[in-house]
C-alpha positions in Angstrom: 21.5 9.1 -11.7 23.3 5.7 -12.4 20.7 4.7 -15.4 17.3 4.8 -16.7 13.9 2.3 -16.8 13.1 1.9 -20.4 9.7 -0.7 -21.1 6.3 -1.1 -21.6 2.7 -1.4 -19.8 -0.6 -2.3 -20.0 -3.9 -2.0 -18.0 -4.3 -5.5 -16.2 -6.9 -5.7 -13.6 -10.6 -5.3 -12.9 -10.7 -4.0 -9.6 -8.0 -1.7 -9.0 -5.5 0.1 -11.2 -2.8 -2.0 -11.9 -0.4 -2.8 -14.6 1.4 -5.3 -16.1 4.9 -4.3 -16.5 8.1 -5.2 -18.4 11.0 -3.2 -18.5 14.3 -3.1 -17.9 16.5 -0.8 -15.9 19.4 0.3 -18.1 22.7 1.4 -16.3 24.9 3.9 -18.0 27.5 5.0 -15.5 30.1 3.7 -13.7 31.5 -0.2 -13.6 28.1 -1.1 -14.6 27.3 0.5 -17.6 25.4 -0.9 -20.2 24.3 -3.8 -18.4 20.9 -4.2 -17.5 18.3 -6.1 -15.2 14.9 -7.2 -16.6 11.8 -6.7 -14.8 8.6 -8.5 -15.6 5.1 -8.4 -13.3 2.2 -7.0 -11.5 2.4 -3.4 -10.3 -0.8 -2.0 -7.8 0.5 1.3 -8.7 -1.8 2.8 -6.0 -0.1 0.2 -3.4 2.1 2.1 -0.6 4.6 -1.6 -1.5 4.4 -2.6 -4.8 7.2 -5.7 -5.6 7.7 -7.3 -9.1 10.4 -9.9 -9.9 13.5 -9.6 -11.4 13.8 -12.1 -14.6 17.0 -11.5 -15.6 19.9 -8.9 -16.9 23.2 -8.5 -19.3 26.2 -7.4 -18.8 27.1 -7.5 -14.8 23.8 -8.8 -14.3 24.1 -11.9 -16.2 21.2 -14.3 -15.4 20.0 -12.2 -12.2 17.2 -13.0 -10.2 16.1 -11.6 -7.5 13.1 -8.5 -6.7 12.5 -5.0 -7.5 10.2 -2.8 -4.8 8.7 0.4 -5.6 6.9 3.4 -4.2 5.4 6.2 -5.9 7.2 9.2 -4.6 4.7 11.9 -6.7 2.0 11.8 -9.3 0.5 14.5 -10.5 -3.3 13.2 -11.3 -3.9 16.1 -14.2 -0.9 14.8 -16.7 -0.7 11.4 -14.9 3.4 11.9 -14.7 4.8 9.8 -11.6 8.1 9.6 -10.0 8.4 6.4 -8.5 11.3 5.1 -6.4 12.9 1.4 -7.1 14.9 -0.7 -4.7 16.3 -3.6 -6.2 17.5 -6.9 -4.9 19.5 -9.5 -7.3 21.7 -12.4 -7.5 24.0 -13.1 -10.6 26.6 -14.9 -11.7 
């Protein structure tokens, strides 16, 4: 593990589940730790793709841009805990 997601959500649509995200993922090992990249958006969390933008970041990640894809890889329906998987794409200066 190279960091952690810390953030928040809320219920945002009508029609499906899906959640308006912000969070950001927090590195805390290696030549990137304690910089960060801020994620902001719509996630269909029942989507096989699910891609929100990246906002911005500290650190390393100064003023990044760029997008963040995500699967669920499990979710167990009874506690509603969820593993998800994050790819991350980003330009900075």
């Amino acid at each position: 593990m190279v960091g952690r997601a810390q953030g928040i959500y809320s219920l945002a649509s009508l029609e499906e589940v899906g959640l308006l995200m912000t969070f950001n993922f927090v590195f805390t090992d290696g030549k990137f730790n304690g910089s960060t990249l801020n994620v902001l958006g719509h996630n269909p969390v029942f989507h096989k793709y699910r891609e929100m933008p990246i906002v911005g970041g500290s650190g390393a990640f100064r003023l990044a841009r760029g997008i963040a894809t995500a699967r669920t890889v499990s979710f167990n329906a009874t506690t509603t805990d969820a593993v998800a998987e994050y790819h991350v794409t980003a330009m900075h200066y």
